[in-house]
SERO-4910 file (N, C-alpha, C, O; in steps of 0.05 Angstrom, whole numbers):
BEGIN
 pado doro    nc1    nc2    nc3   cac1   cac2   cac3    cc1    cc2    cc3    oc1    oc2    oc3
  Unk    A     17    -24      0      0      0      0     18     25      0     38     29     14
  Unk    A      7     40    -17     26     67    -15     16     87      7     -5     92     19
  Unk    A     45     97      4     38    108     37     19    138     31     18    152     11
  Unk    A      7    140     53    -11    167     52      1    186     62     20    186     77
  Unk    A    -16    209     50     -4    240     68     -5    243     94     10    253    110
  Unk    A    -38    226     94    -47    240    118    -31    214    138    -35    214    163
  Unk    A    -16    193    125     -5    175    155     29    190    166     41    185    186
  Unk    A     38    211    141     60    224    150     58    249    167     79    260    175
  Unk    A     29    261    174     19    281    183     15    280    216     -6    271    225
  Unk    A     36    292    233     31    288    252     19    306    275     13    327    264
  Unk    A     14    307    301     -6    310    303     -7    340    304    -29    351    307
  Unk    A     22    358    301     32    381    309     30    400    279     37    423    279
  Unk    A     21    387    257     15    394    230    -18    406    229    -24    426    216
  Unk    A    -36    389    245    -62    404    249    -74    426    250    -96    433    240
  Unk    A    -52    445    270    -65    470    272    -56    486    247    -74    500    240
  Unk    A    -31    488    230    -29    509    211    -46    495    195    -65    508    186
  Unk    A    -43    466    188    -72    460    166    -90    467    163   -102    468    141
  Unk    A   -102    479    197   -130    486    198   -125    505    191   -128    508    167
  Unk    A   -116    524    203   -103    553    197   -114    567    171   -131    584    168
  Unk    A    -97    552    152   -106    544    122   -129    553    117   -132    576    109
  Unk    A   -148    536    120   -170    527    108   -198    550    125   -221    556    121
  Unk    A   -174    559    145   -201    578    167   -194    610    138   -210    626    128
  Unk    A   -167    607    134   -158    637    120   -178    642    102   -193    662     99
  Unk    A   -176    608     86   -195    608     56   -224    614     58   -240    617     39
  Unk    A   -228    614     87   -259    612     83   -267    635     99   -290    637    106
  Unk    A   -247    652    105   -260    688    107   -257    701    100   -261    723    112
  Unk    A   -245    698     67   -245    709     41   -266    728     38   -266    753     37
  Unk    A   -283    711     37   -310    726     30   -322    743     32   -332    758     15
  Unk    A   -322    741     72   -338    750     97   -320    770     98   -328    788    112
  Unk    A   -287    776     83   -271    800     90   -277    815     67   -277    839     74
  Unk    A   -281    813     41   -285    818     29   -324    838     32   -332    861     26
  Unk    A   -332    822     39   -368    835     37   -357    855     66   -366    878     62
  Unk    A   -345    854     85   -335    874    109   -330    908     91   -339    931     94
  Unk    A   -312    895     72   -295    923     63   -318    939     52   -321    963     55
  Unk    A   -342    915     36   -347    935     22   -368    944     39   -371    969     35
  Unk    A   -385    935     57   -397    947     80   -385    972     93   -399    988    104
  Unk    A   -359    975     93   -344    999    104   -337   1021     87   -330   1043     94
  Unk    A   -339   1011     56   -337   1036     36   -361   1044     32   -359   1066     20
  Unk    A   -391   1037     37   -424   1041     34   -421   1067     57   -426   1091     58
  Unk    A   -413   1051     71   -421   1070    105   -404   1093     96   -415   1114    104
  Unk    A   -385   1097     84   -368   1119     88   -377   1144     61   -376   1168     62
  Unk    A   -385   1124     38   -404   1143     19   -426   1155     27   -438   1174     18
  Unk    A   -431   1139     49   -462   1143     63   -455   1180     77   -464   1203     76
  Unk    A   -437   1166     87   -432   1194    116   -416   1210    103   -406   1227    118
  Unk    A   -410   1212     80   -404   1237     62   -422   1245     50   -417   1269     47
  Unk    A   -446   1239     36   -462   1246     21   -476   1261     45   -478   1284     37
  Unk    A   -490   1261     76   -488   1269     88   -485   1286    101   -502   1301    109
  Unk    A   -453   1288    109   -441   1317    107   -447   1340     88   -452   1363     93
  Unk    A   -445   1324     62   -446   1354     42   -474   1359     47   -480   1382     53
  Unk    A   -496   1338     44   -515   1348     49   -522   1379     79   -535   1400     78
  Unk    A   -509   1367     97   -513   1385    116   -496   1407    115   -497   1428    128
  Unk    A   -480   1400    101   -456   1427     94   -475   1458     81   -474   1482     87
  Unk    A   -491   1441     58   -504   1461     37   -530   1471     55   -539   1494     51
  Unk    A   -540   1455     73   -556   1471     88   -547   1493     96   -556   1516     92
  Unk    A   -522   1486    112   -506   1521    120   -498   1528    106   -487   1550    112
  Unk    A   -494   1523     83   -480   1552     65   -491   1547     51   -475   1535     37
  Unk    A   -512   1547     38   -521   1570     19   -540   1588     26   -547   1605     10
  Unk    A   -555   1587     56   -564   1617     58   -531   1635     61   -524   1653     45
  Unk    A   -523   1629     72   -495   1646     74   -490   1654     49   -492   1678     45
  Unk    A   -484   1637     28   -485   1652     -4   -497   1673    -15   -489   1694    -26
  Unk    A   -533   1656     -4   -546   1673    -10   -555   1703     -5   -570   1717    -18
  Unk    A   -537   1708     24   -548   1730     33   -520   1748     23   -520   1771     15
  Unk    A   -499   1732     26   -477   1751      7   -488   1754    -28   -492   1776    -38
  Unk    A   -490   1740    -36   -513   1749    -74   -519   1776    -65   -507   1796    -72
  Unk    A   -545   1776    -45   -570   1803    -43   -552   1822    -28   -565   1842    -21
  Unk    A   -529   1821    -20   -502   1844     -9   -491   1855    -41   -493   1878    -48
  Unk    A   -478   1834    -59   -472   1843    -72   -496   1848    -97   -496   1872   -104
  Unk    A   -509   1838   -107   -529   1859   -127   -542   1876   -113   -562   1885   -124
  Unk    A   -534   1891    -78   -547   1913    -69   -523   1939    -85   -528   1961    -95
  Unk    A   -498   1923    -81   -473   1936    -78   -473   1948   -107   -467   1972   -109
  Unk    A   -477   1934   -128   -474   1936   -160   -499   1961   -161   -492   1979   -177
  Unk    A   -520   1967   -150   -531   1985   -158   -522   2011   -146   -531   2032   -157
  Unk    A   -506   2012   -126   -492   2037   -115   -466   2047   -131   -456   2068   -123
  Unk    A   -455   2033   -151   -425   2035   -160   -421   2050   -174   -421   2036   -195
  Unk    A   -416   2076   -182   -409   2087   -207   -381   2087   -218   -371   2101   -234
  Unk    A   -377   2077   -210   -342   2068   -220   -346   2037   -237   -351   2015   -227
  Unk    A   -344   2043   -258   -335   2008   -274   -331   1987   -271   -339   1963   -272
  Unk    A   -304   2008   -263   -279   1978   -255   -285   1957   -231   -285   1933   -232
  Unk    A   -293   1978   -204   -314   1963   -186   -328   1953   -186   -334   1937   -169
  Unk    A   -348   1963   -214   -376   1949   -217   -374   1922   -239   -394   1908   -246
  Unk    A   -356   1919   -244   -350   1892   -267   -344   1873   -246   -359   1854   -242
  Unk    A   -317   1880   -228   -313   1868   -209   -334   1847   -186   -333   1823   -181
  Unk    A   -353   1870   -177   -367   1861   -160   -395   1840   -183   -411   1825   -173
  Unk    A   -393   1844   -206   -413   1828   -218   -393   1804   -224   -401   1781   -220
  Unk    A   -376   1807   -232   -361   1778   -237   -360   1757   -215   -363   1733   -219
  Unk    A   -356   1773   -187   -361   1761   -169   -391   1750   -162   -396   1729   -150
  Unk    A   -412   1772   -172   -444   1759   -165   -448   1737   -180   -464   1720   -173
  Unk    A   -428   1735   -213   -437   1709   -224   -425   1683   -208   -435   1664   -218
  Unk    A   -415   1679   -196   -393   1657   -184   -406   1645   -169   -405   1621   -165
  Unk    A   -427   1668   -154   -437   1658   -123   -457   1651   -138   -466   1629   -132
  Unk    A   -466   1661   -154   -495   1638   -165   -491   1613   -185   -508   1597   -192
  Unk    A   -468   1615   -191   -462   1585   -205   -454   1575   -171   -476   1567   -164
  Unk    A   -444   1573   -155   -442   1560   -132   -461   1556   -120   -459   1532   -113
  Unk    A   -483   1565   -112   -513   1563   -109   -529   1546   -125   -547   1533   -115
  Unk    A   -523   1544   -154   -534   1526   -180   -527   1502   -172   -545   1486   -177
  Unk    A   -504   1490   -160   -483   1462   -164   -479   1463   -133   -492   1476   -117
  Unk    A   -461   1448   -129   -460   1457   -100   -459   1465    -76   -446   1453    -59
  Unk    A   -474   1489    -72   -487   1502    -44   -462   1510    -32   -466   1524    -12
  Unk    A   -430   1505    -39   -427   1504    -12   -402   1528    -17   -399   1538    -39
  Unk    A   -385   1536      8   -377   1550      5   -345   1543     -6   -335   1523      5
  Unk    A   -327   1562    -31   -312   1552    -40   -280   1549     -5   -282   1558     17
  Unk    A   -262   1535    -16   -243   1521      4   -223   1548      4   -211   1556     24
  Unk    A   -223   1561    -20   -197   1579    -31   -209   1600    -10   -231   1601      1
  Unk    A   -184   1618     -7   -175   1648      5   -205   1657     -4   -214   1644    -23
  Unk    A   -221   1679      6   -241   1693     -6   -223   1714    -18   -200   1719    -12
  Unk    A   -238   1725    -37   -218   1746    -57   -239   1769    -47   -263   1769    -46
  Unk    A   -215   1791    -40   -226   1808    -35   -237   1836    -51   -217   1847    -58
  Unk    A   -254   1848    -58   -270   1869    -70   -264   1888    -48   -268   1891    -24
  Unk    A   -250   1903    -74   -235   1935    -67   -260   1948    -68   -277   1942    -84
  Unk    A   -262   1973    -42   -289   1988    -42   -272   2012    -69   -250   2015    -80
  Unk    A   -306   2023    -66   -302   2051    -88   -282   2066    -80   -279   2071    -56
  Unk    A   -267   2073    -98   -250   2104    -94   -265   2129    -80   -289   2133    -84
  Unk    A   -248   2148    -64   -263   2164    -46   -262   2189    -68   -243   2194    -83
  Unk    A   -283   2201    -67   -285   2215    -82   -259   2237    -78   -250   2238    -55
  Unk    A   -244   2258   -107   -229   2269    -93   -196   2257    -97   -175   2270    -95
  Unk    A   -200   2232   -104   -164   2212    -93   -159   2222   -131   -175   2233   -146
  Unk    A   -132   2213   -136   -125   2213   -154   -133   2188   -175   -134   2190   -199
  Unk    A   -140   2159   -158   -145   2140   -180   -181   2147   -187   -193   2142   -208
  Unk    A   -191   2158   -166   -224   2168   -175   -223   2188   -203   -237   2185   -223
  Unk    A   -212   2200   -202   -211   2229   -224   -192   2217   -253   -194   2225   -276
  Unk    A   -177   2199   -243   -168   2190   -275   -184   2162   -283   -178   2148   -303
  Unk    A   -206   2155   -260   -223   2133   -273   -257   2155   -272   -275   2145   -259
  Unk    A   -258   2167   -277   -280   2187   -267   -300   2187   -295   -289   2193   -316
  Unk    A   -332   2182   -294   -344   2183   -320   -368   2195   -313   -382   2189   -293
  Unk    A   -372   2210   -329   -393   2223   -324   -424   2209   -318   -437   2192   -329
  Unk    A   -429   2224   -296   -462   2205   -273   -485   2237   -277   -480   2261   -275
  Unk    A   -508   2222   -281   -518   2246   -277   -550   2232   -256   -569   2217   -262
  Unk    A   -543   2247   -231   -557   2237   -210   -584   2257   -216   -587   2275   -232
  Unk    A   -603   2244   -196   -627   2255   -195   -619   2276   -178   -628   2295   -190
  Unk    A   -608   2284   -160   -612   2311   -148   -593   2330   -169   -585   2352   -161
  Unk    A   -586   2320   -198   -578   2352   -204   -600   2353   -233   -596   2370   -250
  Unk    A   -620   2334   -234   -631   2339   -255   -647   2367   -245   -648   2379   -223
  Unk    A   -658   2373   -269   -674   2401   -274   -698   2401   -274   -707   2415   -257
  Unk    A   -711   2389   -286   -735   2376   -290   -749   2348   -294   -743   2336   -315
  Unk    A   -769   2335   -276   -776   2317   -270   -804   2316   -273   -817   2335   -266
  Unk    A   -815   2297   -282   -848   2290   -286   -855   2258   -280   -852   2240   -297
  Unk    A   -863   2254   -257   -874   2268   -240   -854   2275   -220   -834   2264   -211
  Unk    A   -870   2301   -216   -855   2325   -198   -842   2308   -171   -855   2288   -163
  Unk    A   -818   2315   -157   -806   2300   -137   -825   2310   -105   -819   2332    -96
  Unk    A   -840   2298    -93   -847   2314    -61   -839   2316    -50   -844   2331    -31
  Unk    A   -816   2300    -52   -799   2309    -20   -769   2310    -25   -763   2297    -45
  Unk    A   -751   2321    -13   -720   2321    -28   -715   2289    -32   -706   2280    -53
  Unk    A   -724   2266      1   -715   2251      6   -718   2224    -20   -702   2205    -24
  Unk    A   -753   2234    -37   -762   2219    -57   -745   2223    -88   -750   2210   -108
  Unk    A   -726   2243    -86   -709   2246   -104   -685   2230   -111   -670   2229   -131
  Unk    A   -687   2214    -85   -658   2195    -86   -665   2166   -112   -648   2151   -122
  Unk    A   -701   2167   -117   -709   2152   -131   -730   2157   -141   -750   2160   -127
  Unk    A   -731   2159   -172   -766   2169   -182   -770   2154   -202   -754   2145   -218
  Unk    A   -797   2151   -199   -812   2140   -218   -811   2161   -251   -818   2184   -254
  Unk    A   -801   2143   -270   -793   2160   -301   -823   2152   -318   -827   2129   -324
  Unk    A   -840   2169   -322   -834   2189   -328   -812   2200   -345   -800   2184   -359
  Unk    A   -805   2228   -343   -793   2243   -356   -769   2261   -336   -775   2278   -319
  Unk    A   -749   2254   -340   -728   2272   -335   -711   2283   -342   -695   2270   -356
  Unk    A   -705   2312   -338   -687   2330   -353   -656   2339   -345   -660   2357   -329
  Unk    A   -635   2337   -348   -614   2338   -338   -597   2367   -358   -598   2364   -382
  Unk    A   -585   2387   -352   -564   2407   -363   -536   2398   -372   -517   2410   -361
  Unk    A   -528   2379   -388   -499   2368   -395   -478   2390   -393   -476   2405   -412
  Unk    A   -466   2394   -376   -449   2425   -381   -419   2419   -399   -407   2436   -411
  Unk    A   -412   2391   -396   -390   2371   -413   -390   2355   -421   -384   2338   -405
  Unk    A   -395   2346   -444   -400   2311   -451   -366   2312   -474   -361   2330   -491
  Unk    A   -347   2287   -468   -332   2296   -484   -339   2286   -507   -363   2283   -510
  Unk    A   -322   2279   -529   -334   2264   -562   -318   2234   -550   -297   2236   -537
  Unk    A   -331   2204   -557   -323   2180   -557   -352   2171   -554   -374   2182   -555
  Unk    A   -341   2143   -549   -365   2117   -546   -364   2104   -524   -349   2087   -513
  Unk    A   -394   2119   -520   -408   2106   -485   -424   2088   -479   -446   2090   -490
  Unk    A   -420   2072   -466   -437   2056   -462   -463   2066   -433   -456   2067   -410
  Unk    A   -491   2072   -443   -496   2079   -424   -519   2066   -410   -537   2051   -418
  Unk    A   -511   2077   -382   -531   2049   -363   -549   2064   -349   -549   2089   -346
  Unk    A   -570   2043   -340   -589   2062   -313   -585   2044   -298   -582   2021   -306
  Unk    A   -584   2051   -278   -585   2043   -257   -617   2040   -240   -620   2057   -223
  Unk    A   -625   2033   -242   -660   2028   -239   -674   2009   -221   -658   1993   -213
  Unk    A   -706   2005   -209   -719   1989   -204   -743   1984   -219   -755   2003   -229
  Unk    A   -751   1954   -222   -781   1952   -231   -787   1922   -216   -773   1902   -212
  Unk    A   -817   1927   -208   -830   1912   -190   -843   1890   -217   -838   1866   -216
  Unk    A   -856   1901   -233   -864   1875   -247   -871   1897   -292   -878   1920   -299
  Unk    A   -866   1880   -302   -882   1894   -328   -896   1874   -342   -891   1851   -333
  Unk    A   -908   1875   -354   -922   1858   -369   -922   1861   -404   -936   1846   -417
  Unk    A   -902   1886   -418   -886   1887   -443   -862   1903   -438   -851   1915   -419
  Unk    A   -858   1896   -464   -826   1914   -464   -830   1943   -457   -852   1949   -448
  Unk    A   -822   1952   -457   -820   1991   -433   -797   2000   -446   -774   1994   -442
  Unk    A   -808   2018   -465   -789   2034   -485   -780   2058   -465   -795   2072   -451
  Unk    A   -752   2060   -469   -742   2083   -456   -721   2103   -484   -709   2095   -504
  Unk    A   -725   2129   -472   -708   2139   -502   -698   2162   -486   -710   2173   -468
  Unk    A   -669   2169   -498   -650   2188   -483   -643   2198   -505   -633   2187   -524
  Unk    A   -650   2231   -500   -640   2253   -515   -628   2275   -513   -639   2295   -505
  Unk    A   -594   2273   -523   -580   2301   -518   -574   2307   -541   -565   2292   -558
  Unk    A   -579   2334   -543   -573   2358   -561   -582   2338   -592   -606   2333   -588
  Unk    A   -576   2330   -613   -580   2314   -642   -569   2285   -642   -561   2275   -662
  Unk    A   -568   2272   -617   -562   2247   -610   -587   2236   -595   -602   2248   -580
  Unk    A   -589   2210   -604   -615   2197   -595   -615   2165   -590   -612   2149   -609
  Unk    A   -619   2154   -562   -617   2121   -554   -645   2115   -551   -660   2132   -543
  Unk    A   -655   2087   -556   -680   2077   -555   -669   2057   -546   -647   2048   -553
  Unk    A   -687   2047   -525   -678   2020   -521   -704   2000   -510   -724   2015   -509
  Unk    A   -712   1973   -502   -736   1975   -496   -722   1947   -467   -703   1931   -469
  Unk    A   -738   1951   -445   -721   1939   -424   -756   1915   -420   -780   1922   -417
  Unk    A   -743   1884   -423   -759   1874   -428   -776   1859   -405   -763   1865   -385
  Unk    A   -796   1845   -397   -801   1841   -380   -792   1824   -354   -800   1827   -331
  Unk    A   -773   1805   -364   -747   1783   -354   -729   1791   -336   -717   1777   -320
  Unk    A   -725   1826   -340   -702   1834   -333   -715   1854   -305   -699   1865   -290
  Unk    A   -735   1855   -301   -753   1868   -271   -736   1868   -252   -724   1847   -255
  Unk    A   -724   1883   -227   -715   1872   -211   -725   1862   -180   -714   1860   -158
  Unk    A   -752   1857   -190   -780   1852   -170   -784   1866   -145   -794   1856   -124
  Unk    A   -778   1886   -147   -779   1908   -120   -777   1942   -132   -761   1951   -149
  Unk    A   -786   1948   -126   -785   1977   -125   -759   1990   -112   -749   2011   -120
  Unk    A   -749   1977    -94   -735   1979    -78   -696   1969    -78   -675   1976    -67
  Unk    A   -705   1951    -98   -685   1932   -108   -674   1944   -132   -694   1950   -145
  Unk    A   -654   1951   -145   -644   1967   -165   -620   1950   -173   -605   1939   -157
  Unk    A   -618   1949   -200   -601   1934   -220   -584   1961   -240   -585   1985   -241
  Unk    A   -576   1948   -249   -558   1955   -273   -563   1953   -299   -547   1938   -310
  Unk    A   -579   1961   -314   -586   1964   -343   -575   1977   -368   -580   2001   -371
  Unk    A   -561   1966   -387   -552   1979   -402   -574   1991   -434   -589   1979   -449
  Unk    A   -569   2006   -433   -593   2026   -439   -582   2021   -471   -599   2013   -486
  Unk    A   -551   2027   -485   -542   2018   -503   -514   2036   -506   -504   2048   -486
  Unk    A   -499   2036   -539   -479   2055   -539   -496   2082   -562   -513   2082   -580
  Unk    A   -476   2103   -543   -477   2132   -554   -451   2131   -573   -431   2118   -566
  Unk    A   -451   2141   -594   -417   2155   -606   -430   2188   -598   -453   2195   -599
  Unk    A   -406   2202   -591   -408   2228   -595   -393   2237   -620   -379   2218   -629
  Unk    A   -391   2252   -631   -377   2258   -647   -352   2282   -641   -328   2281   -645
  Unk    A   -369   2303   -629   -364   2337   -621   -373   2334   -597   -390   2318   -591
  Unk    A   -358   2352   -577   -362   2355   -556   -393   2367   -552   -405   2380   -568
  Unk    A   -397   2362   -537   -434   2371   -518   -422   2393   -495   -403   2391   -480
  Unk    A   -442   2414   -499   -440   2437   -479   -462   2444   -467   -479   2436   -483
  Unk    A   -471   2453   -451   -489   2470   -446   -516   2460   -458   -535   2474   -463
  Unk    A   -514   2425   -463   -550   2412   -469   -561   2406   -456   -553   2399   -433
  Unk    A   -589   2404   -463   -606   2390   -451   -610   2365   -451   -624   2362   -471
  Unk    A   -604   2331   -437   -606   2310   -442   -636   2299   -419   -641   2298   -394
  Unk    A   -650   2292   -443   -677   2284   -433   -679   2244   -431   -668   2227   -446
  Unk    A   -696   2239   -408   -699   2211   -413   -724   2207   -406   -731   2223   -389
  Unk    A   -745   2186   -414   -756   2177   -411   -782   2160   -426   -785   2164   -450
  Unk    A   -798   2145   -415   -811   2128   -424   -826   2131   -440   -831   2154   -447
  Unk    A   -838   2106   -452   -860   2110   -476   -881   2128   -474   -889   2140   -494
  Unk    A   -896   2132   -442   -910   2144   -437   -913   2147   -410   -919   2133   -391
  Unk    A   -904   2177   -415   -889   2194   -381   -905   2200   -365   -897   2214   -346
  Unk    A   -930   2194   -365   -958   2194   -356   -960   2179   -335   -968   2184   -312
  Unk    A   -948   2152   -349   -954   2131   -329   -922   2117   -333   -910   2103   -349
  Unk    A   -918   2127   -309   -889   2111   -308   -892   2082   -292   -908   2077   -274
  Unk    A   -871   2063   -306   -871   2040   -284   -845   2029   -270   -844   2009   -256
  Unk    A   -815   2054   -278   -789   2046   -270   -785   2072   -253   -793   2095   -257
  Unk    A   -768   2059   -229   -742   2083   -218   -730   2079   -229   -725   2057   -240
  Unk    A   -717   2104   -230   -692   2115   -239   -676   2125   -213   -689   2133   -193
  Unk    A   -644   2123   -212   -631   2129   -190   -602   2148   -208   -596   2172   -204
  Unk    A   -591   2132   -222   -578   2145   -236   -575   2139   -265   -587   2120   -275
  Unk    A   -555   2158   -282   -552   2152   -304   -521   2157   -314   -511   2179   -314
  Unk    A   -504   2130   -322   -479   2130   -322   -477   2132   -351   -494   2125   -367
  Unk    A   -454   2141   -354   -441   2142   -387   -409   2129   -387   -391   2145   -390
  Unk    A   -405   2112   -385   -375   2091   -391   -369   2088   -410   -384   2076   -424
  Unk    A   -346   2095   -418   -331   2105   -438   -334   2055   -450   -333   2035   -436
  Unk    A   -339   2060   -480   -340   2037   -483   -314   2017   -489   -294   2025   -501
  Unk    A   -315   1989   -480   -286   1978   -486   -285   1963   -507   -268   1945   -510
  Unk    A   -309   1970   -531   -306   1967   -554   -303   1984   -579   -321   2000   -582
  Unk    A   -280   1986   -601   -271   1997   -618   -292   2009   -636   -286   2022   -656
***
């Protein structure tokens, strides 16, 4: 008879044999472990972010309604591109998600003080409601001047130089229901533009940035009259707060 394995197997061979055969058979059970421990851990991250975006995106959100407060106060450009480049970011982060970015916050330089030297060599002509001339409907109180319903307003240009402006209002509208023709007239120059119903900034109170379109001057403007207003000055449905002229950054 030939000899067997198991008669050369003595009795001190047993336990790594078993050993063996215990390794092979918690393959499995180690295997279904791991992936039980990578479930749980997708689990408790999906989680987190979830509760992450709870807290930050009102935080987003209330920085957005800081900065499109900020964009309607700016008459400087350079600040006001700035601070919109930044309002688009925070609402694609709000779109996707919620949360707040990891990087340094970048900081937004306030306006130049009126007066400094970088204000006067970035300086473009604004023509505010307290220096217009004439207004329909009439302003009642100084304080209702900081914002009026257009109507018709009349402004004295005492300098316009000759180039190409891009010009904006600065405005509110609560709701329209068609396009709302606005037309701006100085001296034998004439803008039409019609501001459509999409673009509202749902408050009376709430004011945006509208670009109204481009002027060329040709010759300098002195001593005109620049008029603005709606299709029918009767019945106005926009404030007006200001009216900027920015030199344009197209040829």
């Amino acid at each position: 008879m030939k000899p067997s394995f198991f008669r050369f197997m003595t009795i001190s061979h047993f336990p790594a044999f078993t050993l063996v055969i215990l390794l092979f058979a918690s393959l499995p059970a180690r295997a279904q472990q791991t992936e039980d421990i990578s479930s749980r851990l997708q689990q408790a991250e999906a989680t987190y972010q979830l509760k992450l975006r709870e807290i930050h995106t009102p935080i987003l959100k209330d920085y957005l309604r800081k900065l499109e407060t900020l964009q309607s106060r700016l008459p400087n450009p350079d600040h006001l591109a700035q601070v919109t480049r930044e309002a688009q970011k925070i609402r694609q982060l709000i779109a996707t998600t919620g949360i707040l970015p990891t990087d340094v916050p970048r900081k937004i330089d306030p306006p130049a003080l009126p007066g400094t030297d970088r204000d006067r060599d970035r300086a473009r002509p604004t023509l505010s409601l307290q220096a217009s001339e004439a207004i329909s409907p009439v302003a009642v109180t100084p304080e209702a001047r900081n914002a009026l319903p257009l109507g018709s307003i009349a402004w004295n240009v005492t300098k316009l130089p000759p180039g190409k402006y891009d010009v904006l209002l600065v405005f509110a509208a609560e709701a329209l229901t068609a396009d709302e023709p606005i037309m701006l007239t100085v001296g034998t120059y004439q803008l039409i533009s019609h501001l459509k119903p999409d673009l509202v900034t749902g408050g009376d109170d709430v004011f945006r940035i509208f670009k109204l379109g481009n002027l060329v001057i040709d010759s300098p403007i002195a001593d005109q009259t620049l008029t603005l207003q709606n299709g029918n000055p009767t019945v106005p449905r926009l404030r007006i707060r200001n009216v900027l002229f920015v030199r344009s950054s197209q040829p």
